[in-house]
N, C-alpha and C positions, 0 to 999 in steps of 0.2 A: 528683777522686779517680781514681787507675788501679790495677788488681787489686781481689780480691773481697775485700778487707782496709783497715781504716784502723786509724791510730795514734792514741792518745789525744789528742797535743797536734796534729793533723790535723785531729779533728772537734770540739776544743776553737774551732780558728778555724772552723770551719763553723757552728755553733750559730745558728740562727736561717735558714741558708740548707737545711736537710736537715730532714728527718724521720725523728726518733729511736724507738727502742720499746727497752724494760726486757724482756726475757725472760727475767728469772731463775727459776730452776724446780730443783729437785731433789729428787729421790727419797728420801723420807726427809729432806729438809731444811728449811732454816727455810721458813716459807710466804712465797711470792713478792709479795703484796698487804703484807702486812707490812715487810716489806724495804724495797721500794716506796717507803712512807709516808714512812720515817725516812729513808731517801736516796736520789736518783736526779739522773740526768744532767739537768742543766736543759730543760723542755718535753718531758719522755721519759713516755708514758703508760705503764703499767702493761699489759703481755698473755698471758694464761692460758696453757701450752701445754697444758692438755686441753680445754679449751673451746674455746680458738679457733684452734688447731695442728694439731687430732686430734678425731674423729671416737670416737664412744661405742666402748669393748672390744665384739669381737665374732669371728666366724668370718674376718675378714679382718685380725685379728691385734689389741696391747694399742691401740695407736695411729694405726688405719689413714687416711688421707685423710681429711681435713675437706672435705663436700662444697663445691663451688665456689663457689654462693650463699651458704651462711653464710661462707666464709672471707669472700668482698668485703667483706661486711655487716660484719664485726670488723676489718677492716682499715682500711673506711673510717671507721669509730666512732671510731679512733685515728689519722685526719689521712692516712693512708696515697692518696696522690694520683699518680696516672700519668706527671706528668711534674715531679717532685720529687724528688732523691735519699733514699735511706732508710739510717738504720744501724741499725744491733741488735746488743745486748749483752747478755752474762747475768751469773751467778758459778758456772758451772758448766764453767770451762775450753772454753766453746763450742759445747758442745751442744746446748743450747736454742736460742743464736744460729744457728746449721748450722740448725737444722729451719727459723726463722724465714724466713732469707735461700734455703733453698732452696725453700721453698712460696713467696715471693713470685717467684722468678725462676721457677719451673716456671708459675705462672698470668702471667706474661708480662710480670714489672714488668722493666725493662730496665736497674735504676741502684740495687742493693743490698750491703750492703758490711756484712762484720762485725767490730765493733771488736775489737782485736786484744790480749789479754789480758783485754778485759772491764772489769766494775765494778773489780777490783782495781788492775787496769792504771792505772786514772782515777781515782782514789782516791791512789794510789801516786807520782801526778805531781800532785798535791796541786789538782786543777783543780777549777772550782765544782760546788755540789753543790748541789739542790735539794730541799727535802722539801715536804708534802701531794702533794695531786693539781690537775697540772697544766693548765691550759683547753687544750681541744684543740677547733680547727676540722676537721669532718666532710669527710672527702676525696672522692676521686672516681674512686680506683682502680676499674677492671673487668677480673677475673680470668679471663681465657681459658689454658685447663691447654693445656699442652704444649710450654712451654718449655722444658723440660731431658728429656732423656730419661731412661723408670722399663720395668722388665721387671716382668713378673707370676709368678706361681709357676710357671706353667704353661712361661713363657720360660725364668727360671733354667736346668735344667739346660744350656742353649745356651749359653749366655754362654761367652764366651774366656777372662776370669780374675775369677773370681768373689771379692771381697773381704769377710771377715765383719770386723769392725768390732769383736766384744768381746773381750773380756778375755781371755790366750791360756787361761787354766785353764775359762773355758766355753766357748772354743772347742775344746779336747781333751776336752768331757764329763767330768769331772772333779768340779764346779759348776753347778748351774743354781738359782741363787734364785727366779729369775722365773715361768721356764715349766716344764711338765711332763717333759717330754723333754730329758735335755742330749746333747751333742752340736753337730756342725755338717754345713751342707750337703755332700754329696760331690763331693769338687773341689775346695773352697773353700777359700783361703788368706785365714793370717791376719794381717791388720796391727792391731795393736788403737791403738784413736786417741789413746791417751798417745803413741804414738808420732812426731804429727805435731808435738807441743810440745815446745818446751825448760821447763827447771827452774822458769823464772817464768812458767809459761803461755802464751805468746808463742809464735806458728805458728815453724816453723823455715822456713827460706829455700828459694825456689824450686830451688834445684840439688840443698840435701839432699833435699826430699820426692821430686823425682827420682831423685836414688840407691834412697832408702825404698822407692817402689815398684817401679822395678825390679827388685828383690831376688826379685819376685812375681811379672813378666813383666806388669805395668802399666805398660805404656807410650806415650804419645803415638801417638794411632793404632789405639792394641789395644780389642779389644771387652771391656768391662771394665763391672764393676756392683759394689755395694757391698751389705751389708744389714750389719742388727744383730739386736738382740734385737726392737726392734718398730717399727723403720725411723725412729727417733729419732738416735742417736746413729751410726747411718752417714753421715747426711748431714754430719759432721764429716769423715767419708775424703771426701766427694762433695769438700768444701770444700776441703779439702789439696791433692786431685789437682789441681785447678779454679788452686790457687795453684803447683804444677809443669807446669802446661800439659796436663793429661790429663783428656779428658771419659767422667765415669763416669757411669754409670745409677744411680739410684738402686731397690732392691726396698724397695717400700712396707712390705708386708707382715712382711718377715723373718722371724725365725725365729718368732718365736710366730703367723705363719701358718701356716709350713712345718710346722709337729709339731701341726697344729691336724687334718692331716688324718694319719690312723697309715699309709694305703698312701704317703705321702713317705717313700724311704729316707734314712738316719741315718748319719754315721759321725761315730769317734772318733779321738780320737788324735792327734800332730803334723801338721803342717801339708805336704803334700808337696813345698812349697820353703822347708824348713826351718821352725822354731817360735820369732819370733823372742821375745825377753822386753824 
C-alpha cells in the first residue's frame, strides 16, 4: 500500500495480511456495535470512538486525548501489532476513520491507511461481508505519542494558517448545536471536510486537494494546523492535506476547548480567504 488511503478491492486482496478495525460511529446515528454485528469487513473488530478514541468530556474539550496507556491497551485488545499494516473504516464519510488512523500514527504506528469511501464503498463493490464478532489475536502495539504534530490552545494563535474544519454556517457563528459559544477561532479559515470528497465519498485526488487548500494559503511547507468542533472531525482535513502532500497539526482540543475558557477571543463571520460553500 502507498499513501494514507486504500481502495476497497486493494484491501479486499490484503485480507488476512493487515489488520483491519470498523470505526463506525455517528452522532445521532445508528449505534456502532450494532452495525458491527449485522455486517463488517472480514476479521474487522468492532472500536468505540468514546472509549477508546477519546478521553472522558472535560475542560480540555468534548473529545480530548485518550491517554497513552489506555489507547495501547484498546488497541492491542483489537490485534493492533507494530509491525502489521492497519486499515480503518467507518460510515461516516471518514471521520471516525481520520481520528482512528490519526491516533495511531501520532503514537507512532508507522503503516496506517484509511479505506477510502468506507463501509459503503465495500459493500458497493459487492466484496465479502462478515457478521458476529470476529476472534481476534491480542497485538503488541506500544504507543509512544508524537508522531504527527498537534499545537495546544495556548500555541494556536501562532499558527501560520489555521484551518477549522466545520461546517461553514458554524464557522460564521450562525449555528452552534454543540458547544456554547458559536463562532470561530480569529484567523481561522474555513475549509469544511465535505469538501475533501466527491459525490460518492471518495477522497478527491491529490492535485485537487491541493488546489482546495491553497485557496487558504495551505500549502506544502506552510505552518498550518487544523481543528474542529472537538478535534474529531479535523483530523479528516489532517488526512486530506497528508493526501496532497501538506503536513498539518492537528488542535486536540478545538473549539469546545477554545470557548471553554470565555478570556479566548471569538469572532464571526466569513472567512478572511473567502467562505467557501
Amino acid at each position: 500500500m502507498t499513501g494514507p488511503l486504500v481502495g476497497p478491492e486493494e484491501l479486499a486482496a490484503l485480507l488476512g495480511r493487515v489488520t483491519v478495525l470498523d470505526v463506525r460511529y455517528r452522532t445521532g446515528g445508528p449505534a456502532g456495535p450494532e452495525e458491527h454485528a449485522a455486517g463488517h469487513v472480514p476479521g474487522a473488530p468492532y472500536v468505540d470512538l468514546d472509549t477508546a478514541l477519546a478521553a472522558p468530556p472535560g475542560p480540555r474539550g468534548r473529545h480530548p486525548l485518550p491517554p497513552t496507556a489506555g489507547f495501547e491497551t484498546a488497541m492491542r485488545a483489537v490485534g493492533v501489532s507494530d509491525g502489521r499494516p492497519v486499515v480503518v473504516y467507518d460510515d461516516w464519510s471518514g471521520h471516525a476513520a481520520a481520528r482512528c488512523w490519526w491516533l495511531l500514527r501520532f503514537h507512532g504506528h508507522r503503516d496506517v491507511r484509511v479505506l477510502d469511501g468506507g463501509w459503503s464503498a465495500w459493500t458497493a463493490a459487492g466484496l465479502p461481508v462478515e457478521t458476529g464478532a470476529p476472534v481476534v489475536e491480542p497485538g503488541d502495539f506500544t504507543a509512544v505519542p508524537g508522531g504527527l504534530p498537534v499545537v495546544t490552545a495556548e500555541e494556536v494563535p501562532a499558527v501560520g494558517v489555521l484551518v477549522d474544519a466545520r461546517a461553514p454556517e458554524r464557522y460564521r457563528g450562525e449555528t452552534e448545536p454543540l458547544d456554547p459559544v458559536a463562532g470561530h477561532v480569529p484567523g481561522a479559515v474555513n475549509v469544511p471536510t465535505s469538501r475533501n470528497l466527491t459525490a460518492d465519498g471518495r477522497f478527491r485526488g491529490a492535485e485537487e486537494l491541493r488546489a482546495l487548500y491553497a485557496e487558504v494559503g495551505a500549502v506544502p511547507g506552510a505552518d498550518v494546523a487544523a481543528y474542529c468542533g472537538s478535534g474529531v472531525t479535523a483530523a479528516l482535513d489532517v488526512l486530506a492535506m497528508e493526501v496532497a502532500g501538506i503536513q498539518a497539526a492537528l488542535y486536540p482540543g478545538s473549539w469546545s476547548e477554545w470557548v471553554a475558557d470565555p478570556a479566548r477571543p471569538v469572532a464571526t463571520g466569513a472567512s478572511p480567504a473567502g467562505d467557501p460553500r
